[in-house]
N, C-alpha and C positions, 0 to 999 in steps of 0.2 A: 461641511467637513466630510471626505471622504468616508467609507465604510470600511476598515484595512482587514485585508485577511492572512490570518496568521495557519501556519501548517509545524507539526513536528517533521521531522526529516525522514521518517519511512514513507513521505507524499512524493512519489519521485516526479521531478519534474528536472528539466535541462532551466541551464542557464537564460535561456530564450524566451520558455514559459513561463519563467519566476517573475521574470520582468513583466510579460505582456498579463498577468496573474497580479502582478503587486503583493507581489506573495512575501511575508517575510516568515521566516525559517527557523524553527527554535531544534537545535541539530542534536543528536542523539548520539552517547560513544556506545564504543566498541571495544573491546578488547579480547585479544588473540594470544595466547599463549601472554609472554610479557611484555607486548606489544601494544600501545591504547592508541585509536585511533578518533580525531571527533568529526562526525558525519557532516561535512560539509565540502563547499568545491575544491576545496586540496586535496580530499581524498582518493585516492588512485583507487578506484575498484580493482580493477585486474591484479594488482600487489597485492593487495585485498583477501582476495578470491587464491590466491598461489601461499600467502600466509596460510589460510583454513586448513588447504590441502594440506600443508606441511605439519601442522599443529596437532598434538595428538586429542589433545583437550578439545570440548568442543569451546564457540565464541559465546562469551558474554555481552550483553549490551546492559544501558543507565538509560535513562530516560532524563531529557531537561529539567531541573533544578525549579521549583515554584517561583523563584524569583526571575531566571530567566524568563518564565513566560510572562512575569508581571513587568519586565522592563521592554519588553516587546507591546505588551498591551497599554502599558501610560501613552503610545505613542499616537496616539487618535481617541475621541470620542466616542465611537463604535468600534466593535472587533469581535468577527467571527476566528474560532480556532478549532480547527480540524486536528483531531488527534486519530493513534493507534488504538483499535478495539479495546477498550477495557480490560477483554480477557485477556490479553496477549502483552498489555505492558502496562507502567502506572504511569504513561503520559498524559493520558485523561486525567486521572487522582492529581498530578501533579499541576496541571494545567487548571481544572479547578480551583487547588490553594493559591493558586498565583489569580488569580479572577479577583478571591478573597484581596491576599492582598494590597490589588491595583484599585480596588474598591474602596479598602477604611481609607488610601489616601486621599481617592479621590470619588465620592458618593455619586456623581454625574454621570460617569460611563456607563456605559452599555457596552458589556460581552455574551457573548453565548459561546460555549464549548460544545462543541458535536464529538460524540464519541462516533468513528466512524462505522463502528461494527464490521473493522475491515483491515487493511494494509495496504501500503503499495500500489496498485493500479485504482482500487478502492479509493483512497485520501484524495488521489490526483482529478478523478472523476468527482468526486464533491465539490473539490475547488471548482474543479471548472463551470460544474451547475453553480455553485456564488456566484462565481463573477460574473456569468449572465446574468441573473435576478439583479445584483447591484447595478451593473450596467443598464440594467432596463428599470432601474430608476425606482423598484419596488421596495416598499417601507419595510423595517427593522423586523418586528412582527410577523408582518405576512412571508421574509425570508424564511427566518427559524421555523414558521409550520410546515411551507413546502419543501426546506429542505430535510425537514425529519423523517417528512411523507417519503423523501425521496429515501432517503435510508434505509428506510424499511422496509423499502422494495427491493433493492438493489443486493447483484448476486455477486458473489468472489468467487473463482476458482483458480485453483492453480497447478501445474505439473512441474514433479520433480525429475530432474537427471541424475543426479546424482542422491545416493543415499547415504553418504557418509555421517554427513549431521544427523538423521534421524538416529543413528547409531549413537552414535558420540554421545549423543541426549539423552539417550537410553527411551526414546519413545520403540523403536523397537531393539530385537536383539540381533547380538553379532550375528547367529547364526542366520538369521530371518535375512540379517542386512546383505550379507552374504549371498546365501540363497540367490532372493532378490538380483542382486548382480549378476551373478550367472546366469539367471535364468532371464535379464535384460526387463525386469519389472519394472513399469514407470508408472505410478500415483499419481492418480487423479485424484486431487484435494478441494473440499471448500469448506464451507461457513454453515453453522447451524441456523443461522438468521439471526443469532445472538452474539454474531463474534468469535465463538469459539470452530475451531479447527477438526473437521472431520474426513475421514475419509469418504471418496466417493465410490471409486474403482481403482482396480489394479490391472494395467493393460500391457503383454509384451508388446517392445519395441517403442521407440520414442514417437517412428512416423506413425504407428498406430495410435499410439496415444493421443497425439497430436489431430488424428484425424475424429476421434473417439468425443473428445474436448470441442468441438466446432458442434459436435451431431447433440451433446448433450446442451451444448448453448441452443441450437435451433429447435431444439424441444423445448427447450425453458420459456423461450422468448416468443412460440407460436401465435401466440394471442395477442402481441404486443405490436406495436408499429413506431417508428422514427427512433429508432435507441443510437446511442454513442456508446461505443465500447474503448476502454483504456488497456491498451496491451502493455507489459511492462517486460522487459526482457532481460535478462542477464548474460552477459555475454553471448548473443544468441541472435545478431540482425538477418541474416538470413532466412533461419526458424521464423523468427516473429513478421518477417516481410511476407513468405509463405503462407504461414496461419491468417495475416490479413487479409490478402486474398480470399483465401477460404473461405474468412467469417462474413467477407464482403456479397459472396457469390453462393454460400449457401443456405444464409441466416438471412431472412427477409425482411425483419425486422431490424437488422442495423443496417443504420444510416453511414456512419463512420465511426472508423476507428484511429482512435488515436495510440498512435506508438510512443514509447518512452522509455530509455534504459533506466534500469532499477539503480537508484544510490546505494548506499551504504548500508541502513539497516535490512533494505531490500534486498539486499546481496546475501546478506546471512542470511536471510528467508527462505530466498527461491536459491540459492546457490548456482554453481556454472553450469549455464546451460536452462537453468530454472525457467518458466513463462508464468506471469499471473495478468487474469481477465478479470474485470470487473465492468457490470451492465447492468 
């Protein structure tokens, strides 16, 4: 029997990847002013994205239901399930009681939940390290250690264009958000190794940013060799065809990177314009 790998929907992958991934998708809503939207292939990003702006409030998001993911998980006898950082949503918490209850039915399965200690380009690059390991035929076990291994290594960052949300959210203030605006500040964001969200830099100009973000990946990754990097973009092919270049030709240690527009809950993440890397 198959090993099925299961993802909450801030894993963004295209239609393309899901398939060639075997990936089934436990989707995550949204809601925008009185608007609810649920994170899957109907959903129009760019309406999306033009809702937020319009919205004074910021957006909320749900995380899938326990039993969703236990109706995802009865469907094979093994099942890895890549979620949202712990700290950032209760897709993990939730994902576990659904383990629970796909278990008292049925005592024989085999799950593991990864918390990804990540988002977005993060989830997508976990997937993709599974489905190698399964494809190459490696037992249940020896999965779940090297991909933990891998976890643990594995960097996020991401830059913001816009700063509206962080407003809205009240992580900073108007005035700051403001400022910021004028003065064309673009955040440099990542991960404390634990999931949680911290800043890294604050750089004028976006091409600066942008070029700022490549310098700090090829310091990170100096001592490394053959890495995959996952670009996630949001509204932003151009940006992110550029940036791959870059990371292609400055970064020595990536081998490839792989691009991928951001879904849904990635959308309220990184917002228009937003980039997140994960390596």
């Amino acid at each position: 029997m198959p090993i099925q790998l299961i993802a909450d929907s801030c894993c963004d992958v295209t239609p393309a990847m899901k398939r060639l991934l075997g990936l089934s998708i436990a989707s995550l809503n949204i809601t925008v002013g009185e608007e609810h939207y649920r994170d899957d292939e109907s959903l129009n990003t760019l309406a999306l994205i033009a809702k937020m702006k319009a919205c004074k409030t910021p957006p909320t998001t749900a995380c899938p239901t326990p039993e969703e993911y236990a109706a995802l998980m009865r469907q094979e006898r093994e099942s890895f399930v890549i979620t949202l950082s712990s700290k950032l949503s209760g897709s993990y918490n939730a994902a576990c009681v659904g383990r629970q209850l796909a278990l008292e039915e049925n005592p024989d399965l085999r799950i593991h939940v990864f918390d990804s200690e990540s988002a977005a380009a993060g989830e997508t690059r976990i997937a993709l390290f599974l489905r190698d390991l399964i494809d190459a035929g490696m037992d249940f076990d020896s999965i779940v250690e090297k991909t933990t291994a891998s976890i643990a290594t594995m960097k996020t960052h991401f830059v913001l264009e816009d700063l509206s949300h962080l407003v809205k959210n009240g992580r900073i203030s108007k005035a700051a958000g403001l400022l910021g605006t004028m003065l064309n500040i673009r955040p440099i964001m990542g991960e404390n190794g634990h999931g949680e969200i911290i800043p890294l830099e604050k750089v004028r100009g976006t091409a600066n940013a942008m070029r700022r973000l490549v310098e700090i990946v090829a310091s990170e990754t100096a001592q490394a060799a053959g890495l995959t990097l996952v670009l996630s973009y949001c509204n932003c092919l151009e940006r992110a065809q550029e940036l791959k270049k870059m990371f292609l030709s400055q970064c020595s240690a990536i081998k490839e990177v792989i691009m991928v527009p951001t879904n849904g809950i990635s959308t309220v993440y990184a917002d228009d314009g937003g980039i997140v890397v994960a390596f």
